[in-house]
C-alpha positions, -999 to 999 in steps of 0.1 A, spaced: 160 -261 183 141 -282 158 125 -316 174 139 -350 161 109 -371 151 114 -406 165 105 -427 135 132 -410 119 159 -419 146 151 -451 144 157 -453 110 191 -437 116 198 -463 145 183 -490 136 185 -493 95 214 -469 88 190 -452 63 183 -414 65 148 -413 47 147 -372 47 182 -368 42 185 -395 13 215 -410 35 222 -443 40 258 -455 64 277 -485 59 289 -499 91 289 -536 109 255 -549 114 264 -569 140 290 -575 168 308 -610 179 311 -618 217 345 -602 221 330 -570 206 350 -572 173 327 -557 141 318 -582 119 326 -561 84 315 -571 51 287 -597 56 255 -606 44 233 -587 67 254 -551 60 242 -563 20 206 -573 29 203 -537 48 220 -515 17 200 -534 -6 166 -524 10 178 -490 22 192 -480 -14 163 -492 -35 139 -471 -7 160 -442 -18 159 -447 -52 119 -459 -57 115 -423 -38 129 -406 -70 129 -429 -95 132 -406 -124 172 -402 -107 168 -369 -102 174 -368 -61 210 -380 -57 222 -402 -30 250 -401 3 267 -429 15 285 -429 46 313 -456 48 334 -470 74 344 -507 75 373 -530 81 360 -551 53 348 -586 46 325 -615 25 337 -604 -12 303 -620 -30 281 -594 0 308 -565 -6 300 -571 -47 265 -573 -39 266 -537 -26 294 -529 -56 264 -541 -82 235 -521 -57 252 -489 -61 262 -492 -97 226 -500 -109 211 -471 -86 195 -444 -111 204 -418 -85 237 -403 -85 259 -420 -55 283 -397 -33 301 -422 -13 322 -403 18 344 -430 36 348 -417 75 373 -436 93 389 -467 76 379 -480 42 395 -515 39 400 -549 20 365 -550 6 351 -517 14 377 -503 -8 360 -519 -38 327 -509 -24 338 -470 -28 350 -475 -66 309 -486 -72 302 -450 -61 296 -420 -89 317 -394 -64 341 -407 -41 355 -390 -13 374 -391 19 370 -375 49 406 -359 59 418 -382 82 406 -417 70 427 -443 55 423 -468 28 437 -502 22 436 -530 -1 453 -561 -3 444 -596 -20 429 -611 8 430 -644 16 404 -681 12 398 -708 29 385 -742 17 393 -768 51 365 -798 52 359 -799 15 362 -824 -11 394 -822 -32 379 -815 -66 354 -790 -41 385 -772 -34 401 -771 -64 367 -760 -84 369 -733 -59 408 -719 -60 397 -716 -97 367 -694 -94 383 -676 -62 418 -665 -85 392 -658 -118 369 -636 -94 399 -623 -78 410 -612 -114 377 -589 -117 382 -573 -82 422 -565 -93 403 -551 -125 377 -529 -105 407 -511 -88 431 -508 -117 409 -493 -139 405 -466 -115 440 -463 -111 441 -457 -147 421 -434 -156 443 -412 -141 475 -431 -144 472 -445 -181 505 -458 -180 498 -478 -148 512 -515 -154 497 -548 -143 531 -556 -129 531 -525 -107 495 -535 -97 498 -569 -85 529 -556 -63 508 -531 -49 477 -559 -41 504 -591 -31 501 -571 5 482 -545 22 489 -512 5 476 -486 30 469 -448 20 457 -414 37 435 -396 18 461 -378 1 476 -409 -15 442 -424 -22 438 -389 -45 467 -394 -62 463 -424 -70 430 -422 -87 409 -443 -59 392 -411 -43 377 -381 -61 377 -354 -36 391 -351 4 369 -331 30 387 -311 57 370 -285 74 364 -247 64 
């Protein structure tokens, strides 16, 4: 049986980068008190970031694609678009492979990807989400609603372009009563609707 080197473990366990492998997972970085996953948040961004460009200085010429493992509950839209933006600037082609659930956020984080794919079992879900602006100044807030319901716009836009490039008749009417609540799919339903590219079940 081949011998796991340790640095590379701790890469694994400790990074969520795969440096042999070209791998990097997308999970919770961190953990409340009650034991809840924390999701989408700034240090799950700063941690793609650096693990991503690793991957991609190693074969800059693009030639050396790229896995991503995902599994998240979702999160922090402006770290979830900083991974969106990560992945779509990589030179490297990007297979992301969602394993488990794939929600809120994390469901625009798979349309960055070049291959998308879901493992047979997982299920997706996306939904408008919800803000909140408590302890601000009035004109704080309302600056706010207006740049939350523009950038909500471009995340609604991320999705149903997707959605139509397999469905060109797709409507914006038919989207926004899909995204008022949370629209959950299996992997079968992701497919058909355009948000997946392949399924995995075993051989």
């Amino acid at each position: 049986m081949a011998r796991i080197n340790k640095d590379a473990l701790d890469h694994v366990f400790d990074y969520g980068v795969d440096l042999q492998n070209r791998i990097v997972y997308i999970g919770s970085a961190a953990y409340t008190s009650e034991d809840d996953d924390t999701g989408v948040d700034w240090m799950m961004r700063d941690r793609f970031i650096r693990a991503i460009h690793l991957l991609e200085n190693a074969a800059p010429n693009g030639d050396k694609p790229i896995q991503v493992y995902l599994a998240t509950s979702g999160g922090d839209v402006y770290a979830g678009m900083g991974i969106y933006d990560a992945i779509r600037l990589c030179k490297n082609h990007v297979t992301i492979t969602v394993v488990g659930e794939c929600f809120s956020m994390g469901c625009i984080i798979l349309q960055a990807a070049d291959t998308r794919q879901m493992t047979e079992h997982s299920v997706l879900m996306f939904h408008e989400g919800t803000d909140g602006y408590g302890g601000e100044h009035p004109e704080i807030i309302r600056r706010w609603v207006k740049f939350t319901e523009k950038n909500g716009q471009r995340l609604d836009n991320i999705l149903a372009k997707r959605i139509r490039e397999k469905h060109p008749e797709f409507k914006d009417k038919k989207f926004k009563e899909m995204n008022v609540f949370d629209t959950i799919m299996t992997a079968e339903e992701a497919l058909h609707w355009g948000l997946i590219d392949n399924i995995l079940t075993p051989e």
